[in-house]
C-alpha positions as CSV (number, residue, x, y, z in Angstrom):
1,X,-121.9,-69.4,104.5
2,X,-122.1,-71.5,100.9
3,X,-119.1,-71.4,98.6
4,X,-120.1,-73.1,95.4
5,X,-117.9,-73.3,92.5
6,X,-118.7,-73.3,88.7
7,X,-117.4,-74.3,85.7
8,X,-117.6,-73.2,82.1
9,X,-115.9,-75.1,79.5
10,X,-113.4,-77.1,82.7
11,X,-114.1,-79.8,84.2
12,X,-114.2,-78.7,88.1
13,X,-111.3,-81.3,89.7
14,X,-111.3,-82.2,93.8
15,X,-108.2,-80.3,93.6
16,X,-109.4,-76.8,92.1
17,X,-112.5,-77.0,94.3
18,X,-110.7,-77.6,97.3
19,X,-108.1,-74.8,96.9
20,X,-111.1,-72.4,95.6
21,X,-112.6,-73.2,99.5
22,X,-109.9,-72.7,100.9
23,X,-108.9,-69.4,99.4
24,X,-112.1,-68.0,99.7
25,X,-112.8,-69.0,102.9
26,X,-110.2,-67.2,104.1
27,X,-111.9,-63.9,102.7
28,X,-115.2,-65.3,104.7
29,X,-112.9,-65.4,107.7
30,X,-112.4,-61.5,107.7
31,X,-116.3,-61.0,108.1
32,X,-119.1,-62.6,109.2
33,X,-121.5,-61.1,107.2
34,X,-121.2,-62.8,104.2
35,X,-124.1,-65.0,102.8
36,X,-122.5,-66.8,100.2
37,X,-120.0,-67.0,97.6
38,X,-120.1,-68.1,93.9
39,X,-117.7,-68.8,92.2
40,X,-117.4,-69.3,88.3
41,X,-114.6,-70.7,86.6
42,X,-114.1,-70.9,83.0
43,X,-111.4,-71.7,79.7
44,X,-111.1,-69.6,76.2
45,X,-109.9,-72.3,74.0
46,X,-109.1,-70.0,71.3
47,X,-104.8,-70.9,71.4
48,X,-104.4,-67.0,70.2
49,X,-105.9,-65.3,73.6
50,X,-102.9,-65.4,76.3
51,X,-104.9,-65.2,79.4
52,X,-107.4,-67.7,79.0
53,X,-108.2,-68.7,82.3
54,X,-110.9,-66.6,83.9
55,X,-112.0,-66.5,87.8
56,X,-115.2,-64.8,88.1
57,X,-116.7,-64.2,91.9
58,X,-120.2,-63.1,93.1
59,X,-119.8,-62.4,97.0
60,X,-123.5,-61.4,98.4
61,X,-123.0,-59.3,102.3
62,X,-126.6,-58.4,103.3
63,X,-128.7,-57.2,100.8
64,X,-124.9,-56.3,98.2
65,X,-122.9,-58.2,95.6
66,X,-120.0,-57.9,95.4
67,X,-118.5,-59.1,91.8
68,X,-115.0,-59.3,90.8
69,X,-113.1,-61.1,87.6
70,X,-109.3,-62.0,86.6
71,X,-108.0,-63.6,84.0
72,X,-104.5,-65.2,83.9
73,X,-102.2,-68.0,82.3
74,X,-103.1,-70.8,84.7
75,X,-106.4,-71.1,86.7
76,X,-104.8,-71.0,90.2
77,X,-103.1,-67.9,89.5
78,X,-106.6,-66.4,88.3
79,X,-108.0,-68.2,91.8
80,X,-105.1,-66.1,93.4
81,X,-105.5,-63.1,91.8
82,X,-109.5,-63.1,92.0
83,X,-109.6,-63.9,95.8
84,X,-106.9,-61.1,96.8
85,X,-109.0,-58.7,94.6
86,X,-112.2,-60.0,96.2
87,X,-110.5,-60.0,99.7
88,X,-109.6,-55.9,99.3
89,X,-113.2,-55.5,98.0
90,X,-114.7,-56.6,101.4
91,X,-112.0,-54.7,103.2
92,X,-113.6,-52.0,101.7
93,X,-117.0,-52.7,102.2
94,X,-116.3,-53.7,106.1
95,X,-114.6,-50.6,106.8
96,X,-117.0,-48.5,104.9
97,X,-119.8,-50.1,107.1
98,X,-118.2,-49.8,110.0
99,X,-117.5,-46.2,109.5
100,X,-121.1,-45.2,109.3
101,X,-122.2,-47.3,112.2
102,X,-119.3,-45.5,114.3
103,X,-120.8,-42.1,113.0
104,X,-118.0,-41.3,110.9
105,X,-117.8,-39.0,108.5
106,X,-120.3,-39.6,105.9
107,X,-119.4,-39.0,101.9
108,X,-119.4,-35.5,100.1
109,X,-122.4,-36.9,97.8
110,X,-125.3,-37.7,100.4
111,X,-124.2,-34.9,102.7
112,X,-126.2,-31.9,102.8
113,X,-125.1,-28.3,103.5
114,X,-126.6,-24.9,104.3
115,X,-125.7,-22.1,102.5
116,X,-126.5,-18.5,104.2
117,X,-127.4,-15.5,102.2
């Protein structure tokens, strides 16, 4: 599994790259399916926009991407906020998996039904 992080307009420190790991690697640790995650990091410099520090990630599982943003005051509370958005987003997809493979009950939309006349 590849985390690679991005930046756009910020110069990508030691610091934010090792704390961008280590948050995201703790959303790899929840499942092993993941290929890789990208991670994009970028600054409005326009002083008039409040949250000007955006975390954008692109998590590929199988043949899916999953993509979440945040934006906040400070990057590592957009790297927070992205990575426990990103972390509940996998939840999802895990359990929505898993669900299926168990033979679970399968969603309104693809399941057909027979109607007697």
């Amino acid at each position: 599994m590849h985390i690679h992080v991005n930046g756009r307009n910020i110069e990508i420190t030691d610091a934010i790259k090792a704390y961008v790991k280590e948050k995201a690697g703790k959303v790899a640790g929840h499942y092993e399916l993941i290929d890789s995650i990208d991670v994009i990091l970028s600054v409005i410099k326009n002083p008039s926009v409040s949250d000007s520090h955006i975390a954008e990630v692109n998590c590929k599982i199988g043949g899916e991407t999953i993509r979440v943003e945040e934006k906040a005051e400070n990057m590592y509370a957009s790297i927070d906020l992205v990575c426990d958005k990103l972390e509940r987003q996998v939840r999802k997809f895990k359990e929505k998996g898993l669900s299926k493979a168990k033979g679970g009950v399968e969603s309104i939309r693809t399941t057909q039904t027979e109607v007697e006349v």
